[in-house]
Backbone as JSON Lines, residues from 0, in Angstrom:
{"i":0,"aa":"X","n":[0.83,-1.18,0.0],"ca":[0.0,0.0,0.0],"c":[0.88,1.25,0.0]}
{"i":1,"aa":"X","n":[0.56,2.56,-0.87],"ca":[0.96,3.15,-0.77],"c":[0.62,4.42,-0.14]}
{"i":2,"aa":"X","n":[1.69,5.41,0.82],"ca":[1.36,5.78,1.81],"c":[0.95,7.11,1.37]}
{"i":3,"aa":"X","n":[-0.3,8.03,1.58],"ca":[-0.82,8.54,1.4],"c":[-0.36,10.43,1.92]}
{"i":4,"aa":"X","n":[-0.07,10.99,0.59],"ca":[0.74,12.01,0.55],"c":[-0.05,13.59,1.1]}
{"i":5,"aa":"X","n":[0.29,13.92,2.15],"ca":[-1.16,15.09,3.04],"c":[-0.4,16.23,2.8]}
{"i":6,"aa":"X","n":[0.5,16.62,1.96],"ca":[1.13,17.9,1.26],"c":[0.65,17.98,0.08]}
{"i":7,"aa":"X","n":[-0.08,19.46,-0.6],"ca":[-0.15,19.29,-1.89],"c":[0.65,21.45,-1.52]}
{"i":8,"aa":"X","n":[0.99,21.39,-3.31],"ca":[1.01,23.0,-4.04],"c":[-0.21,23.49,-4.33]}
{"i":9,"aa":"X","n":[-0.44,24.28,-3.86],"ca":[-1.96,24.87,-4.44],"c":[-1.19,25.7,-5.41]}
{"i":10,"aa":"X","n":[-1.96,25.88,-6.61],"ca":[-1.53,26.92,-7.18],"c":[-2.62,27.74,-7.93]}
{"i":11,"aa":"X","n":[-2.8,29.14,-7.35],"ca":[-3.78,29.96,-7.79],"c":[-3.74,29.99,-9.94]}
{"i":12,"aa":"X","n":[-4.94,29.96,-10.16],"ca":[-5.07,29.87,-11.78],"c":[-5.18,31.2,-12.51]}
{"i":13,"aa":"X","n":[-5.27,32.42,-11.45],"ca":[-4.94,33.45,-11.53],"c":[-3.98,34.6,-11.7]}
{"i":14,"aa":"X","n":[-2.86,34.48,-11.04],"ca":[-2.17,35.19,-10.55],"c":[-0.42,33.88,-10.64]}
{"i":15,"aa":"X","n":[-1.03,32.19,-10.72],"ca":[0.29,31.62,-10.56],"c":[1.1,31.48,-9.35]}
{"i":16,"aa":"X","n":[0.37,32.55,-8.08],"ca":[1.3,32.09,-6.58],"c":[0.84,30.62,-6.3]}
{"i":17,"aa":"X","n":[2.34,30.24,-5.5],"ca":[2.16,28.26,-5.1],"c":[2.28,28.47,-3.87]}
{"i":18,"aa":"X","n":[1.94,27.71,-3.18],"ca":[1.62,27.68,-1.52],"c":[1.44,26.25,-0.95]}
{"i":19,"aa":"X","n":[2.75,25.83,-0.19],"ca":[2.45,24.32,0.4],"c":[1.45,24.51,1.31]}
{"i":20,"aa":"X","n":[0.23,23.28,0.99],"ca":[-0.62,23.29,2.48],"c":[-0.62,21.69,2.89]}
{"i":21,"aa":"X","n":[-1.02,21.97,4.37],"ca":[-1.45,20.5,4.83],"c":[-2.98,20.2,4.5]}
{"i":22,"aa":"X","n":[-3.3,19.04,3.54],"ca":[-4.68,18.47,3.38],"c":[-5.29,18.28,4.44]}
{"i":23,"aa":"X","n":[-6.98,18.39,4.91],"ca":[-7.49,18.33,6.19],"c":[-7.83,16.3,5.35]}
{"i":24,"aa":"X","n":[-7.32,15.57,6.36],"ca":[-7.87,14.01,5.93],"c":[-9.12,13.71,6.52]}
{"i":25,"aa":"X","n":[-10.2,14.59,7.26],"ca":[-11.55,14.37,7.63],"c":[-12.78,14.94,6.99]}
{"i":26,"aa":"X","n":[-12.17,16.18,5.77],"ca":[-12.99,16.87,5.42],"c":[-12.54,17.38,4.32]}
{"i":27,"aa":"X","n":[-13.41,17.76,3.32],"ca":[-13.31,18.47,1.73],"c":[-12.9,19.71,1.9]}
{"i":28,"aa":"X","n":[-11.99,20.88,1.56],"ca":[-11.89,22.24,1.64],"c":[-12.33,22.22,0.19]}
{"i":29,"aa":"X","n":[-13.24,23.71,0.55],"ca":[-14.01,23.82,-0.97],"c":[-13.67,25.12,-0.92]}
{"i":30,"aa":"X","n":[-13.07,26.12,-0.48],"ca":[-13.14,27.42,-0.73],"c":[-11.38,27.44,-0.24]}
{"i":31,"aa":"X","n":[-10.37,28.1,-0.8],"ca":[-8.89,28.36,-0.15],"c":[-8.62,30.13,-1.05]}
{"i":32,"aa":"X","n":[-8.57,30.95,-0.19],"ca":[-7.96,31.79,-0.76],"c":[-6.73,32.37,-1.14]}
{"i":33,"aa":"X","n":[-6.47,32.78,-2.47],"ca":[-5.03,33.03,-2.78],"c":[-4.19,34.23,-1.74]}
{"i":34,"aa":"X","n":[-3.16,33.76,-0.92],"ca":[-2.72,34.37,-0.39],"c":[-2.06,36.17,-1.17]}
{"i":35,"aa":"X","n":[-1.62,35.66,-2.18],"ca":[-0.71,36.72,-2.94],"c":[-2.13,37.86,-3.98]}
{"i":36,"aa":"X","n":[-3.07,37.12,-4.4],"ca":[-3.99,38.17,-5.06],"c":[-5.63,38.17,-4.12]}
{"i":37,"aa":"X","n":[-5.93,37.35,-3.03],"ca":[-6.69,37.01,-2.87],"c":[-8.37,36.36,-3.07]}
{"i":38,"aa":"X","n":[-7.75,35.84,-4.54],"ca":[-9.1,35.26,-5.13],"c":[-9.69,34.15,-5.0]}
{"i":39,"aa":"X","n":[-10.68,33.87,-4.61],"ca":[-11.01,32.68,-3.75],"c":[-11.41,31.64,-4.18]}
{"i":40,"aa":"X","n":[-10.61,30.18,-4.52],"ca":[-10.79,29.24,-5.44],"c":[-11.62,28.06,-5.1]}
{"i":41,"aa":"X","n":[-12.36,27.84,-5.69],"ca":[-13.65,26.77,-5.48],"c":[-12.98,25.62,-6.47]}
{"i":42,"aa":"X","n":[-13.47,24.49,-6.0],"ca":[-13.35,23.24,-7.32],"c":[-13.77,22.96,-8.29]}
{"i":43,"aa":"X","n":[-13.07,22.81,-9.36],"ca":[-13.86,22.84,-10.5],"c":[-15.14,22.34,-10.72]}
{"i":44,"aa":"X","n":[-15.62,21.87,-11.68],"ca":[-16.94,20.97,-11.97],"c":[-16.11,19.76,-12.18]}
{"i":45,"aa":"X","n":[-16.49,18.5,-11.4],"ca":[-16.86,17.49,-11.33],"c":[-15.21,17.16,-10.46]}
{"i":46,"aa":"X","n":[-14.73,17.89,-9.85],"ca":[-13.91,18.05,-8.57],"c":[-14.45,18.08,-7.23]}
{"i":47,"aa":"X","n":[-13.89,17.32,-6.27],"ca":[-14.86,17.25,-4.88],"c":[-13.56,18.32,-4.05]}
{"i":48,"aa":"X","n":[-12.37,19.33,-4.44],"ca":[-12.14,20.27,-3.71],"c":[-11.24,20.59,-4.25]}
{"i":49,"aa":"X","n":[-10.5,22.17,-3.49],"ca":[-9.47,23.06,-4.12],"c":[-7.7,21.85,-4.5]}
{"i":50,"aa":"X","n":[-7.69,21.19,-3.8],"ca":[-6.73,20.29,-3.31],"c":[-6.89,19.51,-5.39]}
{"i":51,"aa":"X","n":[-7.99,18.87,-5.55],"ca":[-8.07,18.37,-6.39],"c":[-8.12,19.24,-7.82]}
{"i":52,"aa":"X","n":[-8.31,20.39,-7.76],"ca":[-8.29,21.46,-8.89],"c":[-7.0,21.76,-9.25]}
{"i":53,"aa":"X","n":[-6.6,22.06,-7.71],"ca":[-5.73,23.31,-8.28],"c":[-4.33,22.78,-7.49]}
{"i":54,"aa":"X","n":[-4.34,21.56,-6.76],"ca":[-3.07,21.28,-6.15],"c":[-1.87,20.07,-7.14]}
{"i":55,"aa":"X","n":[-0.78,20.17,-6.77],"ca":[0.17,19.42,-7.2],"c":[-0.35,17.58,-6.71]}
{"i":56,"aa":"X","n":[-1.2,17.26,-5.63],"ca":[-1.25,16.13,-5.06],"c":[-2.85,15.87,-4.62]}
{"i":57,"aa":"X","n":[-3.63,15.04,-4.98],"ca":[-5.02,15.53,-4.75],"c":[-5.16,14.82,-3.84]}
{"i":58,"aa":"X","n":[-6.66,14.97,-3.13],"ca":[-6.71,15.16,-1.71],"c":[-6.58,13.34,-1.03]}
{"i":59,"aa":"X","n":[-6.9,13.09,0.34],"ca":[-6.37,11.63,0.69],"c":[-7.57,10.7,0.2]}
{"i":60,"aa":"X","n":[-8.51,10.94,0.34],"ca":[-9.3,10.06,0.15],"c":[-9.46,9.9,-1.4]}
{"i":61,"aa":"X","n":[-9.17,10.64,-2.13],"ca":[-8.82,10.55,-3.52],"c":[-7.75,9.42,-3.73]}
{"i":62,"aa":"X","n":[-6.66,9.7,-3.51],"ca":[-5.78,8.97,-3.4],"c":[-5.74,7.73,-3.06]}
{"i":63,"aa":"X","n":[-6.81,7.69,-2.3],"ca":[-6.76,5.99,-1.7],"c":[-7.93,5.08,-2.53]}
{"i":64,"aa":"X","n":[-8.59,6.03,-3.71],"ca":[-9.53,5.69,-4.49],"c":[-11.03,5.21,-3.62]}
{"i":65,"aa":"X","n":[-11.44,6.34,-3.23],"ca":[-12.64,6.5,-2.28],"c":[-13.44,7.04,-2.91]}
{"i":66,"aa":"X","n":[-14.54,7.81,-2.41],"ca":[-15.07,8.87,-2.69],"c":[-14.44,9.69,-1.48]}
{"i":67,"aa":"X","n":[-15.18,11.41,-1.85],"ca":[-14.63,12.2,-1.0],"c":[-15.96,13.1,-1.58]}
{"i":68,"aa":"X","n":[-16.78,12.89,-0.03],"ca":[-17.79,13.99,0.38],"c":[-18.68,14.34,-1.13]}
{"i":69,"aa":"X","n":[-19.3,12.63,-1.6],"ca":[-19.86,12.77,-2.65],"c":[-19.82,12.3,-4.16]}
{"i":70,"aa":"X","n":[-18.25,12.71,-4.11],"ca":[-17.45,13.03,-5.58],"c":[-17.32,11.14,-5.75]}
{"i":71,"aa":"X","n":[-17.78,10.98,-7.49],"ca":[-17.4,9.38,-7.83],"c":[-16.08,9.44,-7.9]}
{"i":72,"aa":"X","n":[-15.35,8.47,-8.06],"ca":[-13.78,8.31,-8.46],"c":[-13.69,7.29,-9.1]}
{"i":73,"aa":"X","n":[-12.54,7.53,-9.77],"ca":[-12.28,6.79,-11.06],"c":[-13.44,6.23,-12.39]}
């Protein structure tokens, strides 16, 4: 099994600032605002959060091929 990675890059689709965050592993973040322009990024369509849009590493329960708060996978 592989061990499940709780760092992603967010990276605003705006402006291009990257920002390491820690993934919450109990819950979906659906709203993260850009630190550097402050525009506030939601998940795309048919994305269950910002982590999965807009990050380098998508979120844990993704990863472990779950659902997450809804969202089908794979």
């Amino acid at each position: 099994m592989t061990a499940i990675i709780l760092e992603s890059i967010l990276t605003c689709p705006d402006c291009g600032f990257r920002k390491t965050e820690t993934m919450p592993t109990n819950a979906c973040q659906f709203f993260y605002e850009c630190e550097s322009c402050k525009t506030l990024l939601r998940p795309k369509s048919g994305d269950c959060c910002v982590f999965c849009s807009f990050g380098s590493v998508k979120c844990p329960p993704i990863q472990e091929a779950r659902s997450c708060c809804g969202a089908r996978t794979g």
